[in-house]
Every structure is written in structure tokens, then in C-alpha cells.
C-alpha positions in Angstrom: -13.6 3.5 -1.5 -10.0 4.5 -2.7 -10.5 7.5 -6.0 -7.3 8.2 -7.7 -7.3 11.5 -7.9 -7.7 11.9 -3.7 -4.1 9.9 -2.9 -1.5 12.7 -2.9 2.1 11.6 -1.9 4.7 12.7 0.5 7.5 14.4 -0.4 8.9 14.4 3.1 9.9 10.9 4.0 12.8 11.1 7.0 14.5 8.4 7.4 14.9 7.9 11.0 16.3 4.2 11.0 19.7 3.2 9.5 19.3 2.0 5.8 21.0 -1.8 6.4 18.0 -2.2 9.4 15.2 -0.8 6.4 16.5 -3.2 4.0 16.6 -5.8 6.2 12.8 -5.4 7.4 11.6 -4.8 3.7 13.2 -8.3 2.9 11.3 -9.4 6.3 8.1 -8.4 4.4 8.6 -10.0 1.5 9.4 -13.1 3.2 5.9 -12.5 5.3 4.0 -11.9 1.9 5.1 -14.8 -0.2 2.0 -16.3 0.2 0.0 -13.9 -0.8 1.4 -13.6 -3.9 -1.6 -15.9 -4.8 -4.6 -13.5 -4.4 -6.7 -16.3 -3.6 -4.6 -16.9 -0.5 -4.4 -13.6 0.7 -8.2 -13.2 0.4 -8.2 -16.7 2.5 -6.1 -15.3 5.1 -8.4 -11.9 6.1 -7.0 -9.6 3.0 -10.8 -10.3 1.7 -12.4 -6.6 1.4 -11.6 -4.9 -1.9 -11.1 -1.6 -0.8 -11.2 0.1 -4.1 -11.3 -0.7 -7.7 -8.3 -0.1 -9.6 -6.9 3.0 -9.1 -4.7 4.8 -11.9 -3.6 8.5 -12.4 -3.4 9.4 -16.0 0.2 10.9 -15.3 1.3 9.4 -12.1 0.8 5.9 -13.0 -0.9 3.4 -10.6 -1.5 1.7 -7.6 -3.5 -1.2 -8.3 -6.5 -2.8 -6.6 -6.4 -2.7 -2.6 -7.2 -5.7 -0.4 -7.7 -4.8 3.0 -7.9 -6.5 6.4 -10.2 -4.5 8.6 -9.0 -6.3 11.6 -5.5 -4.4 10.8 -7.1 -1.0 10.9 -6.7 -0.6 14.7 -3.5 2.0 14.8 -0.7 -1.0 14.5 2.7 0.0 13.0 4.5 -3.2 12.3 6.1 -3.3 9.5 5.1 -7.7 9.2 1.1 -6.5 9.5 0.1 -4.1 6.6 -3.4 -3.3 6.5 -3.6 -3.4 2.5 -1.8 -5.8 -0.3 -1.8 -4.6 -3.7 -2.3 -6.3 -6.5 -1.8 -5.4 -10.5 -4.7 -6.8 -13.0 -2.8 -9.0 -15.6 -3.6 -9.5 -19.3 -6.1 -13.1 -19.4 -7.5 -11.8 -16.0 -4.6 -13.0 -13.3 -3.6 -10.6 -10.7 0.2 -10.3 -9.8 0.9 -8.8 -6.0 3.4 -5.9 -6.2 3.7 -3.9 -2.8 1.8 -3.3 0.4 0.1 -0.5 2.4 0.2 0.7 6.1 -3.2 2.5 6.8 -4.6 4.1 9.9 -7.7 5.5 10.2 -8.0 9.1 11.5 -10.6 8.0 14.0 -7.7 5.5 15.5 -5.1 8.2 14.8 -6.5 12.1 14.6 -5.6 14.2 11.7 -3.9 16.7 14.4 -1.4 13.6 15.5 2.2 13.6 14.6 2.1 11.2 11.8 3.1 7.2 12.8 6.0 6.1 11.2 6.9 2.4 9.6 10.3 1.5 7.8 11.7 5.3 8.9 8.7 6.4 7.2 6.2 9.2 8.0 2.9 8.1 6.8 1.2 10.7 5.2 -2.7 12.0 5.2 -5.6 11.6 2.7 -8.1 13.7 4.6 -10.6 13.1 1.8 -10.6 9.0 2.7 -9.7 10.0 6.7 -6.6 8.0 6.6 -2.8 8.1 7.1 -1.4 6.0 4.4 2.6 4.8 3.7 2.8 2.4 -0.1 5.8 0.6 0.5 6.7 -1.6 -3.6 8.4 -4.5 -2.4 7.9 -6.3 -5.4 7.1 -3.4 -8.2 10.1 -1.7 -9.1 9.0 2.0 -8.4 11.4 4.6 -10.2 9.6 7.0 -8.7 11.3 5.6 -5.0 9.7 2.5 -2.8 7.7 4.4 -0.9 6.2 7.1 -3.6 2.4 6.4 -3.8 2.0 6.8 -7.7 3.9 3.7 -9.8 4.1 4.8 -13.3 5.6 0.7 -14.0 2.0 0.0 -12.7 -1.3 -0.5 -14.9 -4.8 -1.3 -15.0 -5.2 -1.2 -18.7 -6.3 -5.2 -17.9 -8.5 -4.3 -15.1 -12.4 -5.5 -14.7 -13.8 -2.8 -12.9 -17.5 -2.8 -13.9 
């Protein structure tokens, strides 16, 4: 289970493919997750475990709730398979998707690795959940940058986390 307070972000992103070929594959996923803009959907097409209730930082801002697809948790970088949507709980109960995450566990990927890389992206580690993680907003405006973990435009004030 995801806690708030255990995600830290990573300062050092390095680019390491040209901008125009990162826009271009961040348009590619939002093409790929169009579907799953429908929650219901995406929990019909393997994004089914709810990986965490909804996680918020009282200064950061938030993340959402996480639906995973454990079959996705096997070390792959593509940039069209994340392993975790993310959804933001919506006043009258509706969820609206807002970004994805690329997660590899550090028993697929040791803590001692080099980090993977997605989008020109290192991934960076949450030793207390044993995961290298990457938050990529393709639909959330971050101001904090795209791939910043925290989103202080995202809430769960209407979240039903009992």
C-alpha cells in the first residue's frame, strides 16, 4: 500500500532523449489511455488492484488513487505499458484519470541497479514500498513539472477512503 508521506521525488531527471521525440511519446500515451479515462474500463482491462487509497501531502499536493496491473510489474520500460493509472476522486463520487506511473519492483530491479529510464527519465526509488517509480501527468496540469511526483492541482478532499 502506497503512504504519502514515503513517495519522495527526484530532483534529478536527465533528459537523455530529444524533447520533439518526448512530446511525441507523451501524446502516444495519451492516445493509448483514452479509454481509461472511464475507470470502469481501465479496471476491465487489468488496471483492477487499487494499490493505495488516496494519497495527499498536506503541502505537496497529491497523487490520487493508484490502479495497478500486476501483470505490468515484471521490469518493462515502455513508455505505452504503465504499470499504474491515476485517478482524481471528483465531487458526487466520479473519478477523473489524470496521469500514469512506471513502477518496478526492487525484486525485478535491485535497489543497487542504475535506475531504468522511460520518456528520458530516471525513475527514482521508494525503498520504504521497494519500488522505482517515474509519475508522468499527461492529463493534470502539474506546475510543479510532468514528471514531479507531488500535484499540488490534485485533491482528495472528495475521496471515500474508509
Amino acid at each position: 500500500m502506497f503512504v504519502a508521506a514515503t513517495i519522495y521525488s527526484c530532483s534529478d531527471s536527465t533528459s537523455a532523449e530529444p524533447e520533439d521525440d518526448i512530446d511525441a511519446m507523451i501524446s502516444e500515451i495519451r492516445a493509448a489511455t483514452q479509454p481509461y479515462h472511464n475507470v470502469e474500463a481501465a479496471k476491465a482491462a487489468g488496471w483492477n488492484v487499487v494499490m493505495s487509497p488516496c494519497v495527499e501531502h498536506p503541502q505537496e499536493g497529491g497523487m490520487g488513487y493508484h490502479y495497478g496491473r500486476m501483470e505490468f510489474l515484471d521490469g518493462r520500460t515502455s513508455h505505452l505499458e504503465p504499470q499504474v493509472l491515476l485517478y482524481e476522486p471528483l465531487e458526487g463520487g466520479g473519478m477523473e484519470f489524470i496521469g500514469v506511473e512506471y513502477i518496478i519492483p526492487f525484486d525485478v530491479l535491485p535497489a543497487d541497479s542504475d535506475p531504468p529510464m522511460t520518456l528520458g527519465q530516471h525513475y527514482h526509488q521508494n525503498h520504504q514500498l521497494g519500488i522505482w517509480a517515474l509519475h508522468v501527468w499527461t492529463e493534470k496540469d502539474n506546475p510543479n513539472g510532468m514528471f514531479n511526483d507531488w500535484n499540488p492541482n490534485v485533491s482528495c478532499q472528495f475521496a471515500d477512503d474508509e
